[in-house]
C-alpha positions as CSV (number, residue, x, y, z in Angstrom):
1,X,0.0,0.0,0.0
2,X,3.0,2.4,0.7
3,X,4.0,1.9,-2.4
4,X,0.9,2.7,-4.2
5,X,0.5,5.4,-1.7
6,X,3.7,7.1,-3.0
7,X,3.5,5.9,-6.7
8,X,0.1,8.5,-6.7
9,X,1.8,11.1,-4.7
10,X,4.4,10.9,-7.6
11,X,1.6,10.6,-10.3
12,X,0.2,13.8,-8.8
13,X,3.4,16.0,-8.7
14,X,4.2,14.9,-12.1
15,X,0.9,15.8,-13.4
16,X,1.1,19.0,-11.9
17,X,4.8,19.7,-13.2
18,X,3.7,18.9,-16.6
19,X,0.6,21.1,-16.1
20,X,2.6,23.9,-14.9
21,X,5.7,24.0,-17.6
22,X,2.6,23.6,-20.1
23,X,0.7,26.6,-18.7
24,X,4.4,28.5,-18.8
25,X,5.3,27.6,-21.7
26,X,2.1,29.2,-23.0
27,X,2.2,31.8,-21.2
28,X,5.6,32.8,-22.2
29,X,4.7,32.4,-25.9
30,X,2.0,34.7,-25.3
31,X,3.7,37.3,-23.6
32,X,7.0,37.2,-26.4
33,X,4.5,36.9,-29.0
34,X,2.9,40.1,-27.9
35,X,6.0,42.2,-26.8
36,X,7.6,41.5,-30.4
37,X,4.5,42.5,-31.8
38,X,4.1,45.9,-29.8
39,X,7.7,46.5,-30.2
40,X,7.8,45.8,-33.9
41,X,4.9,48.2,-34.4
42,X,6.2,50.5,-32.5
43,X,9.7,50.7,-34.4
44,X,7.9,50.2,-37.9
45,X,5.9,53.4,-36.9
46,X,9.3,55.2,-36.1
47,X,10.9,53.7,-39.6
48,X,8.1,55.0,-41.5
49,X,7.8,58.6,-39.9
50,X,12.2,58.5,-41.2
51,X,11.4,57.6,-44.4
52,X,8.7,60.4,-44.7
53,X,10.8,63.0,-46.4
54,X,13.8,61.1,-47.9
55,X,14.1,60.7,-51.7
56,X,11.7,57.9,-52.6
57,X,14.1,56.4,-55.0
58,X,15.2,52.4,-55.1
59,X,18.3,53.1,-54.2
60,X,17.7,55.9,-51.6
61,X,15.2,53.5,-50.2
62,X,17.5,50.4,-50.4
63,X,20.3,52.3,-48.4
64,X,18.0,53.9,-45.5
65,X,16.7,50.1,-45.3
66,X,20.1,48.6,-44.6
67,X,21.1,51.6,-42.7
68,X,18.1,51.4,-40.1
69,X,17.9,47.6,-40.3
70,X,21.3,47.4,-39.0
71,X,20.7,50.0,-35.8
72,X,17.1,48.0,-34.9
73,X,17.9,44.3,-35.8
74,X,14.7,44.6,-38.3
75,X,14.6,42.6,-41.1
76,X,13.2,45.5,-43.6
77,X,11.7,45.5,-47.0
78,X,9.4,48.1,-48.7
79,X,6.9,46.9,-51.6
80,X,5.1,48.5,-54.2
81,X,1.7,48.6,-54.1
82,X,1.7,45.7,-57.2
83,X,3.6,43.7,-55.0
84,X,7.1,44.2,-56.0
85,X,9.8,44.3,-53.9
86,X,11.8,47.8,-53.9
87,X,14.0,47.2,-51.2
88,X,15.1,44.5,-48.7
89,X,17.8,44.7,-46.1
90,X,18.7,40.9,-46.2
91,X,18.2,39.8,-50.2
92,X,18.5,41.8,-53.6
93,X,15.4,43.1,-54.2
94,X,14.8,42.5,-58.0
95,X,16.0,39.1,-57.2
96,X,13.0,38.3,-55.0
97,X,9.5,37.4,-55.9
98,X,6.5,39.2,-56.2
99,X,4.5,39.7,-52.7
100,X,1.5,40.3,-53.2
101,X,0.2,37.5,-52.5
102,X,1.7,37.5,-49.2
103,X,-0.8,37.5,-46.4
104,X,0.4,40.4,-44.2
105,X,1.0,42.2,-47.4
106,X,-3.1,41.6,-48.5
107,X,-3.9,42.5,-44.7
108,X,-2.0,46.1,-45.4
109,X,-4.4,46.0,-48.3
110,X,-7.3,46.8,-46.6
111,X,-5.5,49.8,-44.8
112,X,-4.3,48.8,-41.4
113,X,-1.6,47.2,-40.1
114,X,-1.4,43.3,-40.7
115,X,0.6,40.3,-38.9
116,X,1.5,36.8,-39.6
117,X,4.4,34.1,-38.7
118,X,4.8,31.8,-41.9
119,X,7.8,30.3,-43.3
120,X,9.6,32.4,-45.9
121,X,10.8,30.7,-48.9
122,X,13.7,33.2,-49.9
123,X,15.5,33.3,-46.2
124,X,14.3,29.3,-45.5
125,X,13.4,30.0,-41.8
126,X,10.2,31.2,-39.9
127,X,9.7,34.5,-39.4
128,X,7.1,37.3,-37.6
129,X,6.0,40.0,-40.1
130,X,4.5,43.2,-39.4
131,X,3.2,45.0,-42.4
132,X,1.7,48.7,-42.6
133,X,0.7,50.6,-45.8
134,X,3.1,53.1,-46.6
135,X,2.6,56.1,-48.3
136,X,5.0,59.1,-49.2
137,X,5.2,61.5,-51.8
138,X,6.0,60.1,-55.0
139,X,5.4,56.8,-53.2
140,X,2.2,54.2,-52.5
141,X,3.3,50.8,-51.5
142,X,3.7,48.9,-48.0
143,X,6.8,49.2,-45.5
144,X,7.5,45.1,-43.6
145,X,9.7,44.1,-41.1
146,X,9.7,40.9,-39.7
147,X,11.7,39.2,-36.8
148,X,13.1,35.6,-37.2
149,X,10.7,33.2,-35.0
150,X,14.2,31.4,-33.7
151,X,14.8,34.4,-31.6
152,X,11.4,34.4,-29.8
153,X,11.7,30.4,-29.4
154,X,15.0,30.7,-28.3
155,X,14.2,33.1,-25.4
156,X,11.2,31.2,-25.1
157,X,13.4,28.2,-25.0
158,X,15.7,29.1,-22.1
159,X,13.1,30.5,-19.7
160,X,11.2,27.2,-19.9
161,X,14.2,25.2,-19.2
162,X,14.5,27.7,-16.1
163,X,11.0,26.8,-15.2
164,X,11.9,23.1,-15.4
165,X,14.3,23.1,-13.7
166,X,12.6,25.5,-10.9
167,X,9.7,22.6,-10.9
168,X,12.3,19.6,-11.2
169,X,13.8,21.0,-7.8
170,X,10.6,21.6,-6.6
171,X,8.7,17.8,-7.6
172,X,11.8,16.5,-6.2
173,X,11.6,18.2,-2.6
174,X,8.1,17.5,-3.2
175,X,7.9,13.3,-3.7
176,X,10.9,13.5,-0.6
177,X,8.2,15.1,1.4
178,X,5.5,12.7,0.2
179,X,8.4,9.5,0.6
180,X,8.1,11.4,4.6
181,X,4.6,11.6,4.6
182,X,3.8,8.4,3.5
183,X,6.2,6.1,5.5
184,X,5.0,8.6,8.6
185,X,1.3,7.5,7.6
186,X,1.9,4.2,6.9
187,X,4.2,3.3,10.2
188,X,0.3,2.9,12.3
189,X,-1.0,1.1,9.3
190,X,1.9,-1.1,9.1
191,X,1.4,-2.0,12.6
192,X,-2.2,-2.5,12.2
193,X,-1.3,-5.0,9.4
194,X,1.0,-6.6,11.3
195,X,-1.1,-7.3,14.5
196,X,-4.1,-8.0,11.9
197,X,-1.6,-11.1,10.7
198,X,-1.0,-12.5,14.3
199,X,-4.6,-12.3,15.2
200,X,-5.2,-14.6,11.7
201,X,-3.5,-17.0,12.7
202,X,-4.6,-17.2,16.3
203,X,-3.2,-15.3,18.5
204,X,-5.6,-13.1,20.4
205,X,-2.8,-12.2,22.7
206,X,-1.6,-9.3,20.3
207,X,-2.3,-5.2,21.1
208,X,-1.5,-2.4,19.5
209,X,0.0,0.1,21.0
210,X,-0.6,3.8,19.5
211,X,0.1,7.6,21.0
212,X,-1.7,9.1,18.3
213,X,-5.1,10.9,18.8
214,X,-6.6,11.3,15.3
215,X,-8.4,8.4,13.4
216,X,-5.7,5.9,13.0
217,X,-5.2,6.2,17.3
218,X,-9.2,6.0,17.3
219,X,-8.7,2.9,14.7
220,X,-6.4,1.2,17.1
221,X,-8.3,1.3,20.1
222,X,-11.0,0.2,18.2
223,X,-8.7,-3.0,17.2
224,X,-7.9,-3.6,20.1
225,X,-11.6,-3.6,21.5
226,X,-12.6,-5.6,18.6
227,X,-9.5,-7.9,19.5
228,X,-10.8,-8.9,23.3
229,X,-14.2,-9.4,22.4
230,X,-13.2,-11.6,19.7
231,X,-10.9,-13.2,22.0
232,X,-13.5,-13.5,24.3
233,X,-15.7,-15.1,21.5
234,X,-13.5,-17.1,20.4
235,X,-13.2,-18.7,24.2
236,X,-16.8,-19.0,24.3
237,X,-17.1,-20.7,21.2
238,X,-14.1,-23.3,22.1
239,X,-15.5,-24.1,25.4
240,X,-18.9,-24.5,24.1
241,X,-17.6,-27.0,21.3
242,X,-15.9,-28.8,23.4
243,X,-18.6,-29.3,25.8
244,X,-20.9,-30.7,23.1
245,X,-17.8,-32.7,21.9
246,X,-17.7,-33.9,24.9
247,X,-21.3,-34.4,25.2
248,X,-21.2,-36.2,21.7
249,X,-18.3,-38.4,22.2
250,X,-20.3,-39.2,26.1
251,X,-23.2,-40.4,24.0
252,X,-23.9,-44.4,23.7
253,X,-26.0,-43.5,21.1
254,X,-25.4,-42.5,17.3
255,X,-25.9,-39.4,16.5
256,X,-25.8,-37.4,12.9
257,X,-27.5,-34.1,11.5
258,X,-27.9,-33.9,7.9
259,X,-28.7,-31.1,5.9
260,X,-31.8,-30.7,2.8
261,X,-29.3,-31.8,0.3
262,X,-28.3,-34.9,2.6
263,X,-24.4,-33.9,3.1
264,X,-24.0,-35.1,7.1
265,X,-23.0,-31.7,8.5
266,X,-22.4,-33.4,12.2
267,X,-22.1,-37.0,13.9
268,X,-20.5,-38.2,16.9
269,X,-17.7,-41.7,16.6
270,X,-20.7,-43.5,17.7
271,X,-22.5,-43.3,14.8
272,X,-20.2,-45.0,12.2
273,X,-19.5,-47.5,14.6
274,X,-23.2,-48.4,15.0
275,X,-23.4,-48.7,11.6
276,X,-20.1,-50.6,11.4
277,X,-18.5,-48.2,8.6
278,X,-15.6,-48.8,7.4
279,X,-14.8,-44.8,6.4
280,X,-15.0,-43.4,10.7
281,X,-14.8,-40.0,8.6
282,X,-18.5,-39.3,6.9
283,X,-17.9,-35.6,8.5
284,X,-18.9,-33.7,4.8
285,X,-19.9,-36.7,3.0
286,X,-23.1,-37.4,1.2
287,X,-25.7,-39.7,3.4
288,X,-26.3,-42.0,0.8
289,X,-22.3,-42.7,0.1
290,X,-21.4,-43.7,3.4
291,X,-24.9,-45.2,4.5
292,X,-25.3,-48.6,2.9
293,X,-28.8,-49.6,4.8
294,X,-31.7,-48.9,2.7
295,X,-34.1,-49.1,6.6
296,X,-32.4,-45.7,7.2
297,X,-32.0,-44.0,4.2
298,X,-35.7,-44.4,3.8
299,X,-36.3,-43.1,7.2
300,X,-33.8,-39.9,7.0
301,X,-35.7,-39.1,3.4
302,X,-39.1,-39.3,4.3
303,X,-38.7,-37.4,7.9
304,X,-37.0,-34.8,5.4
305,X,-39.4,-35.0,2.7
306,X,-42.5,-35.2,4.9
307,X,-41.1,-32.6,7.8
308,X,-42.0,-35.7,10.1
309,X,-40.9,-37.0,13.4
310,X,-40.1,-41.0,12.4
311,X,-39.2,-44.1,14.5
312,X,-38.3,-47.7,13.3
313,X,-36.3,-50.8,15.0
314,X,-34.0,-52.8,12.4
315,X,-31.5,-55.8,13.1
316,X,-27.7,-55.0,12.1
317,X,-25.4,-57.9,11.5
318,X,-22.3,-56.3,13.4
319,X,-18.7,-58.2,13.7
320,X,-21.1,-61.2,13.7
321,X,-23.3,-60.3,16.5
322,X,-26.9,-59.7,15.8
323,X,-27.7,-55.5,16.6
324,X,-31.0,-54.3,17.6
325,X,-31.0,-50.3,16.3
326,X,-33.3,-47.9,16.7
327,X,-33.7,-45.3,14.2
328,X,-34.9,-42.3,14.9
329,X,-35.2,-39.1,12.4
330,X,-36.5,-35.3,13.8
331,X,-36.9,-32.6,11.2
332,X,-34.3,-29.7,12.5
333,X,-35.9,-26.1,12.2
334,X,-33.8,-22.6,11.9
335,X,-34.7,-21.5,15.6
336,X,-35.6,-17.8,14.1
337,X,-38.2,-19.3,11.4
338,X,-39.7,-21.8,12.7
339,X,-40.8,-23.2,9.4
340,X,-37.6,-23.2,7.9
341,X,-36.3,-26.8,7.5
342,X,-32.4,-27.4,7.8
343,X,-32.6,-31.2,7.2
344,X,-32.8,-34.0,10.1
345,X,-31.1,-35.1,13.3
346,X,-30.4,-38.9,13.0
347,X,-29.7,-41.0,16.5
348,X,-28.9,-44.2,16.5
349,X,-30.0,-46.2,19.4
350,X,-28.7,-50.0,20.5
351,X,-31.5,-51.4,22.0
352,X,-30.3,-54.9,22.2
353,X,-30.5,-55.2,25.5
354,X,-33.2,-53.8,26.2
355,X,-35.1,-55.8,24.0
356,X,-33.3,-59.0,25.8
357,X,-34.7,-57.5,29.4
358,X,-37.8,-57.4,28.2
359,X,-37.7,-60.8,26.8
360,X,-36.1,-62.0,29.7
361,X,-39.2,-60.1,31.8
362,X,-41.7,-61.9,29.9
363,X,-39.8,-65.6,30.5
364,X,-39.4,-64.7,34.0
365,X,-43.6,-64.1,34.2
366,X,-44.0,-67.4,31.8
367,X,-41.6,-69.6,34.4
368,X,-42.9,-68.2,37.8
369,X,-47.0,-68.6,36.5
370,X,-45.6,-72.0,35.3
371,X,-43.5,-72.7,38.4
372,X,-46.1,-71.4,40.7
373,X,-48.7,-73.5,38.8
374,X,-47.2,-76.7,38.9
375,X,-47.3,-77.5,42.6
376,X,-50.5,-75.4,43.1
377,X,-51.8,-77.9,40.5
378,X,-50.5,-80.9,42.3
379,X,-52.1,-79.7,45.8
380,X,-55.6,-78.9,44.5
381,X,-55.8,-82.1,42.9
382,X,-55.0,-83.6,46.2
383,X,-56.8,-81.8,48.6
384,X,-60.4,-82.5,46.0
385,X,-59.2,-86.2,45.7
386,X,-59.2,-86.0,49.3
387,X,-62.3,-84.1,49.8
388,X,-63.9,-87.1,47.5
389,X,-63.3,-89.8,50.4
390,X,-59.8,-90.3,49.9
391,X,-59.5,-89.3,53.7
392,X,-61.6,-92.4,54.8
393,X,-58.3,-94.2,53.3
394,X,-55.6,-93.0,56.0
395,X,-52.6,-94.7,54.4
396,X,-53.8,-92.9,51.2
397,X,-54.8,-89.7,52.8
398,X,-51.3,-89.8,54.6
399,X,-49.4,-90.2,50.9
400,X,-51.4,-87.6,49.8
401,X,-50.6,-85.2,52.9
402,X,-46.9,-85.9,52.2
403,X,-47.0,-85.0,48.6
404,X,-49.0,-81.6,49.7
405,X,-46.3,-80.9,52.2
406,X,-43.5,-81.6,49.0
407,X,-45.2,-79.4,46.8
408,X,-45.8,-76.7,50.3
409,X,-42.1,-76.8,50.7
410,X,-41.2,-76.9,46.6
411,X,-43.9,-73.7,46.9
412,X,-42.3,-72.0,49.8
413,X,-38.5,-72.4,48.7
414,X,-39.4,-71.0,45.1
415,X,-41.0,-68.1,46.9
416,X,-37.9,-67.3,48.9
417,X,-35.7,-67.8,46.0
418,X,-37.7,-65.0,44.1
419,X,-37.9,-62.8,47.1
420,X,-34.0,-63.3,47.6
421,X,-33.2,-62.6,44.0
422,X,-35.3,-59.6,44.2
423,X,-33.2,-58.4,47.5
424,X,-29.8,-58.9,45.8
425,X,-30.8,-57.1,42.8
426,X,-32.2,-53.6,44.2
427,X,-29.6,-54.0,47.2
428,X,-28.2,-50.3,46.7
429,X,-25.2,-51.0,49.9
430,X,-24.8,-54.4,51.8
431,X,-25.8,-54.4,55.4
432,X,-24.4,-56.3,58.4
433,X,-21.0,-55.6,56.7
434,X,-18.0,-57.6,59.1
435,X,-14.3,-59.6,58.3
436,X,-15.4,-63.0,58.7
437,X,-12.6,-65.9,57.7
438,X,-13.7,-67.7,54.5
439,X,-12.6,-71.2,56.4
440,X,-15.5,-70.7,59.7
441,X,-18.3,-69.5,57.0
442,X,-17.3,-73.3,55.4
443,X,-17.5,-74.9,58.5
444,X,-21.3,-73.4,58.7
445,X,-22.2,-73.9,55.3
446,X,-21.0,-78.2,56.1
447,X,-23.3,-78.0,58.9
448,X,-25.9,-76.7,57.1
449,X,-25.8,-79.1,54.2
450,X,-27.7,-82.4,54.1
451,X,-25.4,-85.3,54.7
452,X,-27.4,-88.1,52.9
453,X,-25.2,-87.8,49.5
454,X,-23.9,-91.8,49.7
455,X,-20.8,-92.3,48.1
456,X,-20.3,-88.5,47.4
457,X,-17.3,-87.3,49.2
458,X,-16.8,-83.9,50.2
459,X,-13.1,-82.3,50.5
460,X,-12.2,-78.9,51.5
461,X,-9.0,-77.1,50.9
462,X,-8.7,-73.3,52.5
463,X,-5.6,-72.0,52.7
464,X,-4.8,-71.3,56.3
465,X,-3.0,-68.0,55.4
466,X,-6.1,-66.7,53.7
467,X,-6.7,-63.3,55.1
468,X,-10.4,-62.3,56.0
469,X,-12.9,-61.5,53.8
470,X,-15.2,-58.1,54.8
471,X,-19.0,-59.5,53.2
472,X,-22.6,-59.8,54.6
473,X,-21.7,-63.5,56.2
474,X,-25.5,-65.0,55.2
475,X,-24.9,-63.6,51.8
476,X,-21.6,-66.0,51.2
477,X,-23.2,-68.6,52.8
478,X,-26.1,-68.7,50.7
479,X,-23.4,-68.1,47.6
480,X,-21.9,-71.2,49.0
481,X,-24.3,-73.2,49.9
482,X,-26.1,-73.0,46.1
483,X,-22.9,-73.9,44.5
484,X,-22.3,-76.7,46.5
485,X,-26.1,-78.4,47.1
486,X,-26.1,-78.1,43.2
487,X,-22.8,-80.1,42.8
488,X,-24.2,-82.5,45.5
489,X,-27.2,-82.6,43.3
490,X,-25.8,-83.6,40.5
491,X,-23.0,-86.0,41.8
492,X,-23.8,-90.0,41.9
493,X,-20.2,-91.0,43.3
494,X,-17.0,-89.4,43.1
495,X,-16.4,-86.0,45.0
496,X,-17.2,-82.6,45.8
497,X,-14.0,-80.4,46.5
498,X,-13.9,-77.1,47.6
499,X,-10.9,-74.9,47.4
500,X,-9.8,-71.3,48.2
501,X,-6.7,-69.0,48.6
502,X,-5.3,-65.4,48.3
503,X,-3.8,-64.6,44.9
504,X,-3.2,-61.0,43.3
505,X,-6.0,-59.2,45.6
506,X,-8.7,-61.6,44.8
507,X,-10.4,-64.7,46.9
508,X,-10.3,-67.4,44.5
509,X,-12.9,-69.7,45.6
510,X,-13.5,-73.9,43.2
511,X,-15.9,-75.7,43.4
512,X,-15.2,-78.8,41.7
513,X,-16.9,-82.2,41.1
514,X,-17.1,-85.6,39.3
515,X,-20.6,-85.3,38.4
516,X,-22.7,-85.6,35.2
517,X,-21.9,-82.9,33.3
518,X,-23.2,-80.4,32.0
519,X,-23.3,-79.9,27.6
520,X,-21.3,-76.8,26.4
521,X,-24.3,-75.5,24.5
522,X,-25.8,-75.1,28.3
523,X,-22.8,-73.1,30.1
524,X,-23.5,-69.2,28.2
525,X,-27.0,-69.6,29.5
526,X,-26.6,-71.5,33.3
527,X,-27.3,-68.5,35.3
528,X,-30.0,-67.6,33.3
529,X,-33.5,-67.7,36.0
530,X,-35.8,-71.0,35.8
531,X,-33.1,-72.4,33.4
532,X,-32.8,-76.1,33.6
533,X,-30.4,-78.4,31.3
534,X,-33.3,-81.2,32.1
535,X,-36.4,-79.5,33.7
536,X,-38.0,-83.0,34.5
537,X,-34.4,-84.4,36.8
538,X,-34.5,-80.7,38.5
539,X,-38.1,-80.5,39.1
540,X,-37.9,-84.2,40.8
541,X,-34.7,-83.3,43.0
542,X,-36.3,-80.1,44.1
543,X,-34.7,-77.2,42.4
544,X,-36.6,-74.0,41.3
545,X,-34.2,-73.1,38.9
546,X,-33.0,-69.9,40.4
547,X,-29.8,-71.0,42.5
548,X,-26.9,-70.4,40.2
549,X,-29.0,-66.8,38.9
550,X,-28.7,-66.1,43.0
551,X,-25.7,-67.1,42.9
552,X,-24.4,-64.4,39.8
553,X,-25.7,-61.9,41.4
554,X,-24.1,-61.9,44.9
555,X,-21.1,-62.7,42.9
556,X,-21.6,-58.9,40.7
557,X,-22.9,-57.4,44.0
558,X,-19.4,-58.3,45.3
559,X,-17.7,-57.2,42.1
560,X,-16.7,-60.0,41.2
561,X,-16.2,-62.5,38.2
562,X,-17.7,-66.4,38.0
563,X,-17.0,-68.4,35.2
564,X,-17.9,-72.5,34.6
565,X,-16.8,-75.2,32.7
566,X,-17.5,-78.6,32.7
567,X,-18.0,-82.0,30.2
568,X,-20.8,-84.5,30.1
569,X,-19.8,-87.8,32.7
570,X,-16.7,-86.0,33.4
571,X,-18.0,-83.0,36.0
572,X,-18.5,-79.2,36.2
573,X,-15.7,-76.9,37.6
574,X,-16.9,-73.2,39.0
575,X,-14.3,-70.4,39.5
576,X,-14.9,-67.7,41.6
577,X,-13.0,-64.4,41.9
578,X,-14.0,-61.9,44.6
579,X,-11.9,-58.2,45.4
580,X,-10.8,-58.1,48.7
């Protein structure tokens, strides 16, 4: 800008300084012009009132010629009124040509003086003539004198080279000023620039600093103002971004907005990932590039098309795992007109398990109407057979009785199974919280165990170093005791051994046995509630089908980790793994 700054300043001067020698140079022609012409007059008026009374012969008139052309620097020549030429002081005047034609010599014609510059054939040069008629006795004819033009062009010549050089000296001290000037007036704009560059490429940090108090002082302070509040902006807008990043990136859901020509303008790195995309960056792409699933394209262009709030559950094969998604599409407005669309606001949603809770609600009803049904079944058909006379038959009515009180029992276990279950599972903190040693809540857990398991023997090994374990002590026995009574269960001959010690932080607790086994299509869904591997052998040895779900839960409200393996006729191992 300094440069174009001065390159004007320079235009300027130099348009004036041409301007100004032109005017001059006019004005000097002017004024020559005119003092040759008044002082030609005047000395042709003098010239003629000498020649008034001389003899008016050729060669009287040829020698007064030379004689006052010589004191007056006149170029003199007297014509007849035909046009010849009587006398000339710079050519032989029968030698020249008729002048009649000439036109200051047809301007003398008419009776008044007459004036002309033209190029003159005879002395090959420009020159000014100044004709007057001339009249004397014994004469009628016309008196010239002319000036050559190169004397006025030469004094013309050198007083415009003065004024050059007069305006020279002065565009010169001139553009130096301006070269002042302008560096002077760009030093604040320089700055300006220069602050203006830091700020572009980020820093807000940057001030300038200014003493001056006319526009460019009132411009800086103005930058500066407009510096912190775009600073502070700038701060607003960062922390605001990164608190919906943050929010974004929190989400378990997918989320993506798309715009009315279907470009995805925003999405969070759950999004792809739901969709299992190969290209994580859709950021700017078009919807239907990256998007592969015709269930959501159609939703995304109808909620656009039809302005529409739209919902609709598909099934995603993802990394081999079955997906339950729900798509969901909301028409996003411009919050200052309202009916404005902008596009949509896509969120993916993985209800999977959800939809396996609720499935797992409705079993849970099915099993406890069916489990509830069963004995309840069994004891009205009882109690009417007995009602019918069987009571008359007391060895019947007493086998009867029995099989009420089996099915009471079967009733009232179930029912305390459920009711525990329930307890573990809203338990929010454990209660009756103590360091109990893992060995004495064995020793209570034997005791409490039936012993009537022929041929089944039952080994513990507790390491004696174990430290103690801080736990609800009727919680681990009731962990215990369902592990083991299962094993029991399920053991003809063979053994039942329980092991635990201290390794890495963790109680490691085995139960291990020689029992029947258990298929490995069964173990993924063991701790599922009211599963059975055969319904009819637990049913007859008394199970409700809810020990080992118990059992999973005390082990998660402990924080812990249970895991089970085991092979038909050769017996089921469970590992146990509780934080001290």
């Amino acid at each position: 800008m300094q440069k174009k700054l001065l390159l004007t300043y320079i235009s300027i001067i130099a348009l004036s300084m041409v301007f100004s020698v032109f005017l001059s140079w006019r004005s000097i022609n002017i004024y020559f012009e005119s003092r040759v012409e008044s002082e030609t007059a005047q000395e042709t008026a003098l010239i003629e009132r000498l020649l008034e009374d001389v003899d008016t012969s050729p060669e009287v008139l040829q020698a007064y010629v030379d004689e006052l052309s010589g004191i007056t620097d006149l170029r003199l020549t007297i014509i007849a009124k035909d046009g010849t030429v009587i006398a000339d002081s710079d050519n032989v005047a029968s030698e020249m040509n008729n002048h009649a034609n000439r036109p200051e010599i047809i301007g003398a014609s008419e009776g008044e003086p007459s004036s002309n510059v033209r190029y003159s054939t005879t002395m090959r040069m420009f020159f000014y003539y100044y004709a007057i008629p001339f009249q004397v006795e014994g004469f009628d004819g016309y008196l010239r004198s002319s000036v050559p033009a190169e004397e006025i062009e030469s004094i013309t010549t050198n007083l415009i080279k003065i004024v050059i050089i007069g305006v020279a000296i002065g565009a010169l001290v001139a553009i130096g000023v301006a070269t002042l000037m302008t560096r002077r007036f760009m030093e604040p704009i320089n700055e300006l620039t220069r602050v203006a560059k830091i700020i572009a490429e980020g820093n807000y940090d940057e001030k300038i600093y200014l003493s001056s108090d006319d526009q460019v002082g009132e411009l800086a302070e103005a930058f500066n103002t407009m510096t912190y509040v775009l600073r502070k902006n700038i701060w607003e807008l960062s922390y605001r971004n990164a608190e919906l990043e943050s929010i974004l990136t929190s989400m378990n859901s997918g989320l993506a907005a798309i715009d009315n020509d279907f470009v995805i303008t925003l999405n969070n790195d759950t999004f792809p990932r739901m969709l299992d995309l190969d290209d994580r960056a859709i950021d700017g792409k078009k919807f239907y590039e990256v998007v592969r699933e015709l269930t959501v394209f159609e939703i995304v262009e109808k909620s656009i098309k039809d302005q529409d709030y739209l919902s609709k559950e598909m099934v995603l094969d993802i990394d081999g795992e079955e997906k339950i998604i729900q798509i969901t599409a909301t028409p996003i407005y411009d919050k200052h007109t309202v009916h404005k669309q902008l596009g949509a606001l896509i969120i993916l949603m993985d209800v999977t398990q959800i939809r396996k809770l609720e499935g797992m609600r409705r079993d849970f009803v099915s099993n406890v109407t069916h489990e509830l049904k069963t004995p309840l079944t069994s004891i009205r058909g009882f109690v009417d057979t007995l009602k019918n006379g069987a009571m008359d038959d007391k060895a019947v009515a007493m086998r009867f009785l029995d099989i009420i009180d089996i099915e009471t029992d079967r009733l009232s276990n179930l029912i305390q199974d459920i009711l525990s279950l329930s307890e573990i599972e809203t338990v929010v903190g454990e209660k009756n919280i103590g360091d109990y040693s893992f060995d004495e809540i064995m020793g209570e857990v034997i005791d409490i165990l039936p012993r009537h398991h022929e041929g089944v023997e039952l080994i513990t090994e507790i390491d004696d170093r174990l430290p103690l374990f801080t736990c609800n002590k009727n919680r681990m026995k009731q962990l215990m005791i369902n592990i083991i009574d299962n094993s029991l269960k399920y053991t003809v001959e063979g053994y039942v051994k329980i092991s635990a010690f201290e390794r890495h932080g963790y109680l490691n607790i085995t139960v291990e046995d020689t029992g029947i086994g258990i298929e490995r299509m069964h173990l993924s869904r063991l701790f599922e509630r009211f599963y059975r591997v055969d319904k009819g052998r637990s049913r007859k040895m008394g199970g409700t089908g809810l020990g080992l779900s118990i059992v999973k839960h005390i082990v998660e409200l402990y924080s812990g980790d249970i895991a089970i393996d085991s092979e038909v006729g050769q017996g089921t191992v469970i590992t146990i793994k509780l934080p001290y």
